[in-house]
Backbone as a chain_set.jsonl record, in Angstrom:
{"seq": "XXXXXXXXXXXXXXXXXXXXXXXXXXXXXXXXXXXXXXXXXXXXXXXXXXXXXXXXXXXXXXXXXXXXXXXXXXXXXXXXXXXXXXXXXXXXXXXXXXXXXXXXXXXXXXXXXXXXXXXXXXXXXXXXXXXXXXXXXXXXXXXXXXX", "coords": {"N": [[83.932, 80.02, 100.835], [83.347, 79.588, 104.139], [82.167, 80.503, 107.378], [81.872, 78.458, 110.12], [79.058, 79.111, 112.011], [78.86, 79.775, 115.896], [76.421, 77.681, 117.947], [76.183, 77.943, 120.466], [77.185, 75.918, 121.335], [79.752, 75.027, 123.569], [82.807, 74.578, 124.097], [85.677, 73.097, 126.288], [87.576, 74.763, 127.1], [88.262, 77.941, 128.624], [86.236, 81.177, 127.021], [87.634, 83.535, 124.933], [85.975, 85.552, 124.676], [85.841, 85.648, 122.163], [83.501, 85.693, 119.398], [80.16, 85.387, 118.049], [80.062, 84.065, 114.271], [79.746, 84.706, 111.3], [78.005, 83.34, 108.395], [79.74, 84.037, 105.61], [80.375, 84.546, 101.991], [83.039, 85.871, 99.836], [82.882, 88.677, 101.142], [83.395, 87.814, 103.893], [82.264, 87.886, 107.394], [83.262, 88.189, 110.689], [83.102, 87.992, 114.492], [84.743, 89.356, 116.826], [85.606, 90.182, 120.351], [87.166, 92.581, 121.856], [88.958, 92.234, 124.721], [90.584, 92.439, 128.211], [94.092, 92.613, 128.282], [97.002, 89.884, 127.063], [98.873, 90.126, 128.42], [101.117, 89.806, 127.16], [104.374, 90.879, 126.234], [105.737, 92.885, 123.18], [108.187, 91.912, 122.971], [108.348, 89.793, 124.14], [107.174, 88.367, 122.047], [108.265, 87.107, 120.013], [108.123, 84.546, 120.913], [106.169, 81.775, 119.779], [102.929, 82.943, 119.675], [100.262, 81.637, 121.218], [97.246, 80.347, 119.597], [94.046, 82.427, 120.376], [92.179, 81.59, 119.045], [90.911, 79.177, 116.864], [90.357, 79.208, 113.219], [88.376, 77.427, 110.342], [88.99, 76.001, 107.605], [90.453, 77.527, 105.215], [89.219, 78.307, 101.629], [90.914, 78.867, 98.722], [90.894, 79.825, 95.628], [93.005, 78.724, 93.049], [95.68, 81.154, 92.29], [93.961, 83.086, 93.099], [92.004, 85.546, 95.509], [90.242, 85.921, 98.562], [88.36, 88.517, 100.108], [88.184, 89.391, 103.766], [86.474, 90.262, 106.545], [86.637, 91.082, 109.839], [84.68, 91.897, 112.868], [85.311, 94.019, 115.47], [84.433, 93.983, 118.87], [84.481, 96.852, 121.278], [84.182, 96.667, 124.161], [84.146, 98.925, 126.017], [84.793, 101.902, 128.122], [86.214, 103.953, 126.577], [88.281, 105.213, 124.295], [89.971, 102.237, 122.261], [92.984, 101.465, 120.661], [94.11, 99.316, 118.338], [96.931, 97.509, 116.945], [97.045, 95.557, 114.474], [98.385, 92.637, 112.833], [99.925, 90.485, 110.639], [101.45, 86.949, 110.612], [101.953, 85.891, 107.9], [101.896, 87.613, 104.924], [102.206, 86.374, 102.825], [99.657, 84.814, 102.426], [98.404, 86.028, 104.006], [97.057, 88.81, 104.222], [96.895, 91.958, 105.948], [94.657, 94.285, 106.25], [93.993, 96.46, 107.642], [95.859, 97.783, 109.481], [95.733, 98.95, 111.598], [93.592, 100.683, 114.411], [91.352, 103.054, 115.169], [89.11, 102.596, 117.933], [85.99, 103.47, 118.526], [84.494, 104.13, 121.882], [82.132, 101.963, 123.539], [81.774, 100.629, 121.072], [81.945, 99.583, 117.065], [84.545, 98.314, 114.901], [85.664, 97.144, 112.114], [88.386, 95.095, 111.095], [90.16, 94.023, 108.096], [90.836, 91.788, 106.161], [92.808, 90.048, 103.616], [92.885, 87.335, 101.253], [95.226, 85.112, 100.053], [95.72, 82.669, 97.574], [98.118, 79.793, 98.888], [101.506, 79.401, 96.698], [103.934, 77.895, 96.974], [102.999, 75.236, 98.061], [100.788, 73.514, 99.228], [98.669, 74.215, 101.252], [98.965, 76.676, 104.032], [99.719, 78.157, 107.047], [98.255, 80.8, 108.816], [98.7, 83.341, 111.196], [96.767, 86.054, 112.768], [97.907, 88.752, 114.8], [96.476, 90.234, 116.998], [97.327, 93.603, 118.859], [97.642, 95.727, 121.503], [97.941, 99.451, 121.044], [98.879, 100.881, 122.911], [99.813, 99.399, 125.014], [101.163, 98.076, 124.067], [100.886, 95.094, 124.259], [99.44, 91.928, 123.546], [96.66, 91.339, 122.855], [94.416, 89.236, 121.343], [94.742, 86.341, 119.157], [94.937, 84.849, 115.918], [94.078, 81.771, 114.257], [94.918, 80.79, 110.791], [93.957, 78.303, 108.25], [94.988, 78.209, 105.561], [94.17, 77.078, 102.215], [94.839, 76.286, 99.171], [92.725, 75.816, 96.488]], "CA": [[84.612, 80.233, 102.111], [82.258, 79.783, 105.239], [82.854, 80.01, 108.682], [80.682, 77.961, 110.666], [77.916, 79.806, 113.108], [78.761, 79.0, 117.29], [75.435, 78.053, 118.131], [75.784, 78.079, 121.899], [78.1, 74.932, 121.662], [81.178, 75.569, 123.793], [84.471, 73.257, 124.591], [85.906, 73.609, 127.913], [88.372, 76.044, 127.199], [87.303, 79.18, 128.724], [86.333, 82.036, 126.094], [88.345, 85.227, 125.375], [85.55, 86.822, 123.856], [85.555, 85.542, 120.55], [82.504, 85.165, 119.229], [79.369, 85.125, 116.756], [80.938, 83.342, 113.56], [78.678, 84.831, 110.447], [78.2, 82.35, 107.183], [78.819, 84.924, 104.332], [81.479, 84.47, 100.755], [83.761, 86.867, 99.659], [82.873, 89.216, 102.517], [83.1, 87.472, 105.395], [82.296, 88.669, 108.568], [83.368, 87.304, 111.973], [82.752, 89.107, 115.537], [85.714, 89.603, 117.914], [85.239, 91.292, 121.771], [88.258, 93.158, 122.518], [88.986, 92.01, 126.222], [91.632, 93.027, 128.447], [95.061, 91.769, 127.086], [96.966, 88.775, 127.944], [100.325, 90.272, 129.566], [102.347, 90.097, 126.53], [104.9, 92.338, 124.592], [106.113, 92.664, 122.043], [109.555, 91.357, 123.102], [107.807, 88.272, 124.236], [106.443, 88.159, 120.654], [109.087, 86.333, 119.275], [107.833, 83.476, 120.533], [104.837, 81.41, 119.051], [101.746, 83.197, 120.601], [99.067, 80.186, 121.132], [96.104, 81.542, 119.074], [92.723, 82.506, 120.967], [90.777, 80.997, 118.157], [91.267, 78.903, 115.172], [88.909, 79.263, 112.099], [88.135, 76.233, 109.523], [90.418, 76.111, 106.774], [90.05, 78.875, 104.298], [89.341, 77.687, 100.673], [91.494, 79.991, 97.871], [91.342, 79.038, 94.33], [94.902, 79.27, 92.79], [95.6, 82.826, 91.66], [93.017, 84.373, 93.467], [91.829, 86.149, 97.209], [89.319, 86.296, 99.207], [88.31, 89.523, 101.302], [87.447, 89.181, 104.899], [86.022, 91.466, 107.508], [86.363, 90.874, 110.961], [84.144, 93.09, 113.417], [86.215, 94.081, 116.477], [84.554, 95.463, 119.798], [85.777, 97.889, 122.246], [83.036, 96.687, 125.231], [85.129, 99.536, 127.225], [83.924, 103.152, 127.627], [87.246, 104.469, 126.09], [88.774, 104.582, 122.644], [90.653, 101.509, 122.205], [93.801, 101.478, 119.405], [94.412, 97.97, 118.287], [97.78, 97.29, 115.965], [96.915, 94.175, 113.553], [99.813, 92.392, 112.107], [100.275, 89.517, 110.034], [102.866, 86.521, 110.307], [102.599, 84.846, 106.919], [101.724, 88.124, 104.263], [102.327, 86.017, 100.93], [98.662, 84.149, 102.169], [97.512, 86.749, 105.014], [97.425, 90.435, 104.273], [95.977, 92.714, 106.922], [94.231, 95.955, 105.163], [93.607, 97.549, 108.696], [96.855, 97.115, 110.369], [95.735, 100.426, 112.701], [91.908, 100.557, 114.53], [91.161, 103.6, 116.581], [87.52, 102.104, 118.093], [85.33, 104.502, 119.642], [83.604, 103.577, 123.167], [81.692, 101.116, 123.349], [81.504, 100.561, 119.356], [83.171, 98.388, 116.744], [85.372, 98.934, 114.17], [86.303, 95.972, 111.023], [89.681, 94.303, 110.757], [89.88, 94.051, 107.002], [92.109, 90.751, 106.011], [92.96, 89.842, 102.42], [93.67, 85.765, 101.682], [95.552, 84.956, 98.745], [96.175, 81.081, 97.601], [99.551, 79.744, 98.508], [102.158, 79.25, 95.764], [104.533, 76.646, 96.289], [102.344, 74.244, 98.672], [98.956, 73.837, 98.822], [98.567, 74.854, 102.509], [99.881, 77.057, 104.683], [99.383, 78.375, 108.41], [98.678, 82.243, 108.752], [98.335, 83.657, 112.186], [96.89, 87.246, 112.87], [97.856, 88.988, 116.147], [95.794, 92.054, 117.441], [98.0, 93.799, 120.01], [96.763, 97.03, 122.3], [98.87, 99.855, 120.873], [99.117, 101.93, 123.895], [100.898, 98.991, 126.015], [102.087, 96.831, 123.016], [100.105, 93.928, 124.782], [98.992, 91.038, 122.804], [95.061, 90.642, 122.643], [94.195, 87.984, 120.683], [95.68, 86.056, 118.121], [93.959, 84.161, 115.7], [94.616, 81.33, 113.559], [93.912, 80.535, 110.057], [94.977, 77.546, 107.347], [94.623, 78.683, 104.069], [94.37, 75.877, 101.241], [95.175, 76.404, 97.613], [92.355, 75.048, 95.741]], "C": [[83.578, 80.573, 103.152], [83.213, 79.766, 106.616], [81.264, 79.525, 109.567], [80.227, 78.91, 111.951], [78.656, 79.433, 114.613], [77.404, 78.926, 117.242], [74.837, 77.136, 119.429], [76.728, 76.774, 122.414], [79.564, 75.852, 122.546], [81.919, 74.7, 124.477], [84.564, 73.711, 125.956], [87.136, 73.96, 128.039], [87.573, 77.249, 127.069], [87.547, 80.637, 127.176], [86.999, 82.69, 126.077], [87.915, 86.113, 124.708], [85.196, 86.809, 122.576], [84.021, 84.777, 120.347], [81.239, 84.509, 118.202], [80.157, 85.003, 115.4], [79.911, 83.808, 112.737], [79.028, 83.876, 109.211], [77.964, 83.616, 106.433], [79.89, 84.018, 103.536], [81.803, 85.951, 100.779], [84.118, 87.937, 100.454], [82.801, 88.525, 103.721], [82.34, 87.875, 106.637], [82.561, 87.552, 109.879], [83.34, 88.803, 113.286], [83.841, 88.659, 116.766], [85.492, 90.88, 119.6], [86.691, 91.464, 122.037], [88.218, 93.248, 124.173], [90.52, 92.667, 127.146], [93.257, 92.091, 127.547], [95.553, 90.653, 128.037], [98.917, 89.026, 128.602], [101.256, 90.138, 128.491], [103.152, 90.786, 125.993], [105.399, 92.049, 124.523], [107.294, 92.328, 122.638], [109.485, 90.184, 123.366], [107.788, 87.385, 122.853], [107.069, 87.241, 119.58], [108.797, 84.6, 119.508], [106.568, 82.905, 119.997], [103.936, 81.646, 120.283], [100.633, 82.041, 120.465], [97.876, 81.239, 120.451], [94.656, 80.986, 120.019], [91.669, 81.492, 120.378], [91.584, 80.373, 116.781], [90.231, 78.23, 114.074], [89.554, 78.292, 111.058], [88.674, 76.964, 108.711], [89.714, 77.147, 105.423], [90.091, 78.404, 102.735], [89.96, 78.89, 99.495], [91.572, 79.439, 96.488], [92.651, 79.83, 93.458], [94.465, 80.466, 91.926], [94.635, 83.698, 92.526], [92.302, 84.611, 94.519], [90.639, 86.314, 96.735], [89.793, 87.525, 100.175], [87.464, 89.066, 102.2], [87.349, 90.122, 105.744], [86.351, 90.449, 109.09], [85.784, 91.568, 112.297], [84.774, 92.819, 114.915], [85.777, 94.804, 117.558], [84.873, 96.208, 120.828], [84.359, 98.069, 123.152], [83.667, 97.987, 126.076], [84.033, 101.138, 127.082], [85.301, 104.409, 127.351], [87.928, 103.949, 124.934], [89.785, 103.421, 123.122], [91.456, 101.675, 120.881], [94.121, 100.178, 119.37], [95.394, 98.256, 116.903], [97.254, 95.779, 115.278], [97.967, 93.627, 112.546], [99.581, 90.328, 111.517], [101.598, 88.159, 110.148], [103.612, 85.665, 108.95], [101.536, 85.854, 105.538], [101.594, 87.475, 103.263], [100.494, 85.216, 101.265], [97.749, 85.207, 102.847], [97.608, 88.243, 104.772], [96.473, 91.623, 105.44], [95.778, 94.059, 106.266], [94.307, 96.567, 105.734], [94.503, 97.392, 109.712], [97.113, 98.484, 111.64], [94.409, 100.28, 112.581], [92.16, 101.384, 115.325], [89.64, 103.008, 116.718], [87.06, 102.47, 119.053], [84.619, 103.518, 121.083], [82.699, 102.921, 122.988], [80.857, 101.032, 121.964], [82.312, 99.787, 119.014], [83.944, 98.529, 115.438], [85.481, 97.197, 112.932], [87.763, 95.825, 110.487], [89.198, 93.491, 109.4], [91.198, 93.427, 106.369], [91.536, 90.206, 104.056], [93.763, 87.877, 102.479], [93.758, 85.458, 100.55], [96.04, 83.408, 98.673], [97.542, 80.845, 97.427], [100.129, 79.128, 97.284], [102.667, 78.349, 95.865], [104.19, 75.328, 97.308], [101.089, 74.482, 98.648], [97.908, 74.182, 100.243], [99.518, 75.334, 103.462], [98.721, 77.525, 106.201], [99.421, 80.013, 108.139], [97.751, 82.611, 110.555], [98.332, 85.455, 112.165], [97.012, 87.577, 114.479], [97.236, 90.414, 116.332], [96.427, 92.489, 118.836], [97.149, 95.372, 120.25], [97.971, 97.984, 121.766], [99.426, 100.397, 121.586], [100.437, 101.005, 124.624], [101.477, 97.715, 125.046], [101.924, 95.324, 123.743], [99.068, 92.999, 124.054], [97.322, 91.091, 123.863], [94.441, 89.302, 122.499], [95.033, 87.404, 119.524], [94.893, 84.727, 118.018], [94.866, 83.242, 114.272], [93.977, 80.695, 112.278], [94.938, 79.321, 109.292], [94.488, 78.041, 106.117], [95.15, 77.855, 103.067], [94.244, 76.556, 100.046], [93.773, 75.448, 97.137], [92.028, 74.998, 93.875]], "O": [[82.982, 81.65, 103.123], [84.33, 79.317, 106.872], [80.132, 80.005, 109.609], [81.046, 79.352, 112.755], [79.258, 78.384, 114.386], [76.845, 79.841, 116.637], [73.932, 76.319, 119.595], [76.991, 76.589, 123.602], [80.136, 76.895, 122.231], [81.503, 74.124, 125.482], [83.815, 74.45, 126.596], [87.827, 73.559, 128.976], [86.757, 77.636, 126.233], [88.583, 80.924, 126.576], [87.449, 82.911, 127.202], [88.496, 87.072, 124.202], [84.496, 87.608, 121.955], [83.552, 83.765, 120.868], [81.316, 83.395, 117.684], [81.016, 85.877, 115.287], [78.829, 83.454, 113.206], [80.212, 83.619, 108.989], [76.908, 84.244, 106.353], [80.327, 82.988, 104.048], [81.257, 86.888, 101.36], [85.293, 88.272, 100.605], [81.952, 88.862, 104.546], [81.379, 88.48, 106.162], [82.141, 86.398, 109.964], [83.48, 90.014, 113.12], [83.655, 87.686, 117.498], [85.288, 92.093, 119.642], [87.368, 90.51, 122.423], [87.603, 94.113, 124.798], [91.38, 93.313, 126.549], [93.332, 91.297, 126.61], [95.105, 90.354, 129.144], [99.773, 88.25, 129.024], [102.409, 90.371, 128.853], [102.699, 91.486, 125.087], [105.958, 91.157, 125.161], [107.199, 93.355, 123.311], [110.348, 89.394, 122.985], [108.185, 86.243, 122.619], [106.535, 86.772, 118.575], [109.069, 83.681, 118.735], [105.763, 83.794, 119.719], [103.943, 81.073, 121.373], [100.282, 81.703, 119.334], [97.667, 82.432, 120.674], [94.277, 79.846, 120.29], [90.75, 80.857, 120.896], [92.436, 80.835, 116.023], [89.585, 77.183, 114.08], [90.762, 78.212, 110.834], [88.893, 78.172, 108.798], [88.568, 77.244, 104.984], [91.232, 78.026, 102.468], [89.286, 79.92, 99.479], [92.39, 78.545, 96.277], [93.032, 80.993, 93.327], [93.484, 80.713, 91.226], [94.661, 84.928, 92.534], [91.63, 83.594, 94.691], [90.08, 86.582, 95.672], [90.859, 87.683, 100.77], [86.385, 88.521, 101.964], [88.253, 90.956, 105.715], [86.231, 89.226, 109.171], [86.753, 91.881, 112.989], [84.769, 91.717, 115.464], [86.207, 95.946, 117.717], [85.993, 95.914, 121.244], [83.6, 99.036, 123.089], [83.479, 97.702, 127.259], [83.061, 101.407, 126.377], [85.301, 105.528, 127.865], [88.138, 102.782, 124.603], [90.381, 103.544, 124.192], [90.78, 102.014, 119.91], [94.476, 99.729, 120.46], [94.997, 98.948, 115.966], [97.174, 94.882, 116.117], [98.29, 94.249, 111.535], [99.159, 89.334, 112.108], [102.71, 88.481, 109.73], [104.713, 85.148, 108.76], [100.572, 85.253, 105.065], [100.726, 87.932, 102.519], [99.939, 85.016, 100.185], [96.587, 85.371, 102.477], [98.532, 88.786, 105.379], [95.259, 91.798, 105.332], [96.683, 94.772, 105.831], [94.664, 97.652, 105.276], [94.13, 96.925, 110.788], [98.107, 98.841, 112.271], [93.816, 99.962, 111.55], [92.947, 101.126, 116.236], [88.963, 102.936, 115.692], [87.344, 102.15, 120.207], [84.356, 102.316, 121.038], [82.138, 103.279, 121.952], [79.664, 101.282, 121.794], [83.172, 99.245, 119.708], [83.336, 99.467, 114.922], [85.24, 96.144, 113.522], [88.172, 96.446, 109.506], [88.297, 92.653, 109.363], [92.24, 94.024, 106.1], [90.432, 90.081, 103.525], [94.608, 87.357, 103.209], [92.767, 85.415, 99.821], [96.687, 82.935, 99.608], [98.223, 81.256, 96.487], [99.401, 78.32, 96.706], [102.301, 77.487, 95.065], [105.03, 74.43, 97.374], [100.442, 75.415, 98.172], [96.689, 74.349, 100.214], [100.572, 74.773, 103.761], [97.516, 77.331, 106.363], [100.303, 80.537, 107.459], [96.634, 82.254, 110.93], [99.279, 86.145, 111.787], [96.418, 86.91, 115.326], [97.588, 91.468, 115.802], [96.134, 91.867, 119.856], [96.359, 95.949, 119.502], [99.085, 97.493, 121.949], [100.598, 100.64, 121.297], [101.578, 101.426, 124.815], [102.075, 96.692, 125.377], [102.854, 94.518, 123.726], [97.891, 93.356, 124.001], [97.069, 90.934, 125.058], [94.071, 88.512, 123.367], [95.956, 88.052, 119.032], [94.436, 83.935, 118.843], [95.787, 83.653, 113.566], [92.869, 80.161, 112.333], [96.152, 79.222, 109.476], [93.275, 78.19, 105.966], [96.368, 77.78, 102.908], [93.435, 77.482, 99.992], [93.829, 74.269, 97.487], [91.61, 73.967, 93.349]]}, "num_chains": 1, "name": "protein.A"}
């Protein structure tokens, strides 16, 4: 399970922050900038949030997860609380579904990816909302393949 590097390439959809992409296994790591939010709440939430980012397809061999890190930071000079929530648990599990993240520091969103059961891919989207104003952040998207 890799995620490919950015390396300085960029589309012409503007950023929201997301960024350095590290190549590890089992641990992952990926690097997220906590930016301001994008005006949503949670009552909005019901509908499909477009995701910020969407990472190459996640390889799972049947029966058995990968752990992933995701490093999350809080450019601000005040704690930031970020809620992390899951919409498809049986493939996506969020470990750190609460971040207090000190001033300008960064904290790891700590995601669990288990191979789906009765197809051999599925869609799992994570959303990081602000807890204070229940204002969607980012929201990120993953496919996770059974192999």
């Amino acid at each position: 399970f890799f995620f490919q590097a950015e390396d300085g390439i960029r589309d012409a959809q503007e950023s929201r922050g997301l960024g350095d992409v590290y190549k590890r296994q089992v641990h992952g790591d990926l690097l997220i900038v906590g930016f301001e939010s994008r005006m949503q709440t949670n009552q909005e939430s019901s509908k499909e949030v477009k995701p910020d980012k969407t990472y190459p397809r996640v390889n799972v061999p049947k029966g058995g997860q990968l752990l992933k890190r995701i490093s999350y930071l809080n450019p601000f000079f005040t704690v930031k609380t970020v809620t992390i929530t899951s919409n498809n648990p049986s493939v996506l599990k969020v470990r750190t579904p609460k971040l207090d993240i000190p001033p300008k520091s960064s904290a790891y969103i700590k995601l669990t990816f288990a191979a789906p059961t009765v197809v051999n891919m599925e869609t799992a989207r994570v959303t990081i909302t602000r807890a204070e104003t229940m204002e969607v952040e980012e929201a990120l998207k993953f496919e996770v393949a059974r192999v």
